[in-house]
C-alpha positions in Angstrom: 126.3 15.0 67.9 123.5 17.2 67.4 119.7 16.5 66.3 119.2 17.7 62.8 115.9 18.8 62.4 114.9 17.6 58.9 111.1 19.0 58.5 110.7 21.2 56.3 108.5 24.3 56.0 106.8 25.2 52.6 105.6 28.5 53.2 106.2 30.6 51.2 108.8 33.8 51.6 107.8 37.0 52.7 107.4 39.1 49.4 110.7 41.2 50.9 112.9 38.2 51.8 112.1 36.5 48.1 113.1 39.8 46.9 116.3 39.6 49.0 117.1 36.0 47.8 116.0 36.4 44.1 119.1 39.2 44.0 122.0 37.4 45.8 121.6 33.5 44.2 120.0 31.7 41.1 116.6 30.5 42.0 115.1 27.2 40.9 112.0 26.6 38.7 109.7 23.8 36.5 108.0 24.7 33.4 105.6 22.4 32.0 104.5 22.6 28.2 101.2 20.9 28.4 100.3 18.8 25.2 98.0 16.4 24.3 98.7 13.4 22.3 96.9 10.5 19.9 96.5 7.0 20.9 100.6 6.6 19.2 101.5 9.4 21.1 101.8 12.5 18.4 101.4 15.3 20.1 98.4 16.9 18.9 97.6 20.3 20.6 99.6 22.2 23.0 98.3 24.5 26.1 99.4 28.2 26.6 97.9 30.1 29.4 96.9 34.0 28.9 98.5 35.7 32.2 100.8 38.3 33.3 104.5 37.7 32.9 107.8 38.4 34.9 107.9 41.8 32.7 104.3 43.4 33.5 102.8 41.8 30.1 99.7 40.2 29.7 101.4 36.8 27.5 100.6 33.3 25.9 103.0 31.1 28.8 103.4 27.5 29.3 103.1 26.1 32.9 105.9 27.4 35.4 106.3 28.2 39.0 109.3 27.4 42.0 110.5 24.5 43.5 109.5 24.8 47.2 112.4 23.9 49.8 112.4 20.1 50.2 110.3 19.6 47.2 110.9 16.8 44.9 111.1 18.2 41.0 107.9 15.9 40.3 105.8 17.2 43.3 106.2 20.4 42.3 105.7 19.8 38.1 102.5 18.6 39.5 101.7 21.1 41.9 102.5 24.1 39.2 100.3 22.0 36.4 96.7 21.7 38.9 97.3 25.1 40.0 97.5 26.3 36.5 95.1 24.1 34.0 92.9 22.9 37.1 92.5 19.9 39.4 90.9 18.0 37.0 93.4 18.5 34.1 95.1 14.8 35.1 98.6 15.6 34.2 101.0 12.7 33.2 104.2 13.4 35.7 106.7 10.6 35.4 107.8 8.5 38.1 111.6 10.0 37.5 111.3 13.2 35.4 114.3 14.0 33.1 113.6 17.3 31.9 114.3 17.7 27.6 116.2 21.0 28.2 117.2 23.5 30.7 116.8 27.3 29.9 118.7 29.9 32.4 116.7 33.0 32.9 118.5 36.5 33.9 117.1 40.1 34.1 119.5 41.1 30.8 117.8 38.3 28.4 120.9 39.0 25.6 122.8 36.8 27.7 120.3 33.4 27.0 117.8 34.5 25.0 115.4 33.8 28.3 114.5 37.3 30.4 113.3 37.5 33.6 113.5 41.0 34.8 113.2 40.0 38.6 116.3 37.3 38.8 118.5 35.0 37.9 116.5 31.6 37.6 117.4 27.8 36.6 114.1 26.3 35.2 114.1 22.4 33.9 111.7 22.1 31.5 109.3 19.4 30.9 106.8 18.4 28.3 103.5 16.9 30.2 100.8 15.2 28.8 97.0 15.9 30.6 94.2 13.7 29.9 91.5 15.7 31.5 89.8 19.1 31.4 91.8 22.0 31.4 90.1 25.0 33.0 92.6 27.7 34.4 92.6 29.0 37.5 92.9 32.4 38.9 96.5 32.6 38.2 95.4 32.8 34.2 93.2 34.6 32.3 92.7 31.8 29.6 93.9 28.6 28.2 94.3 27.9 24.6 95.5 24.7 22.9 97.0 25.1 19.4 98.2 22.6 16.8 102.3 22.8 16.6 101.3 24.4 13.4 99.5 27.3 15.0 101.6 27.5 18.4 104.7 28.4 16.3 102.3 31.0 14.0 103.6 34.7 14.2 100.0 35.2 15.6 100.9 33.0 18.3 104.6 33.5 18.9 103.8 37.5 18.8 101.8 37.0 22.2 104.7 35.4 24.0 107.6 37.0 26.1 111.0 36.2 27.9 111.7 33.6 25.2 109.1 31.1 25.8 108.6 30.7 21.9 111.9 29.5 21.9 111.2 26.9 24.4 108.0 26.1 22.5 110.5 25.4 19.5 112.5 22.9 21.6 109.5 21.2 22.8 108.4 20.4 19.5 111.8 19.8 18.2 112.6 17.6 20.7 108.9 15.6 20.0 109.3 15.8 16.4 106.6 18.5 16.2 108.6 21.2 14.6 106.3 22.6 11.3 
């Protein structure tokens, strides 16, 4: 019997073998809607970040990114959340995350609701409490924190692409948010 070599590498793809792999198979992603909740745990506000999306907009989007190869789910919830609202934004991951719903992203968004001009992707979706400071990074151009009230606004919901107010209406369905 052989040795199996069970390291694995996180680099990242070239941008020409992603491209390769994004056409041929489904790819796997987290989104995080961060929120932050009173003392009974109501959530109060919830984060969008200003940045480009998958179609060439500049959009309000919640936390989302890839799973690495060999990544646990929760590593990489984590990862996607500093990288995006900062290393000090002290994100609540649980120790075994469940995500509330999944949403299936193709390039021909009639067929879910969810586009994603570039591929197919899988993304389990998570609602994450942060109990620091939020300041985005240089993957976003801002960060905003609404009340349910104003996230699901036509203000708000007008900035948003790909179907991520949808999501946003899940999230706060699914937390009892839903004005």
């Amino acid at each position: 019997m052989s040795e199996i070599d069970t390291a694995t590498d996180n680099t990242w793809l070239s941008h020409e073998d992603l491209e390769q792999v994004r056409a041929q198979m489904p790819i796997v992603y987290v989104e995080a809607v961060p929120v932050r909740v009173d003392p009974l745990g109501n959530v109060t506000e919830i984060g969008l970040l200003l940045r480009q999306a998958a179609d060439g907009t500049i959009s309000r989007l919640i936390v989302s990114g890839r799973v690495l190869h060999g990544e646990r789910v929760r590593d990489a919830l984590l990862r996607h959340c500093e990288k995006d609202l900062g290393p000090l934004a002290l994100p609540r991951i649980p120790v075994d995350p469940s995500p509330f719903t999944v949403a299936e992203y193709f390039p021909n968004g009639e067929r879910s609701g969810f586009h994603d001009p570039r591929q197919h992707a899988v993304s389990l979706v998570y609602i994450v409490p942060v109990d620091g400071e939020c300041e985005p990074t240089q993957q976003a151009l801002d960060l905003a924190w609404y009340t349910p009230a104003q996230v699901v606004s036509p203000s708000v919901i007008g900035q948003m692409t790909g179907g991520q107010d949808r999501l946003l209406r899940v999230a706060l369905a699914h937390v009892g948010q839903l004005p």
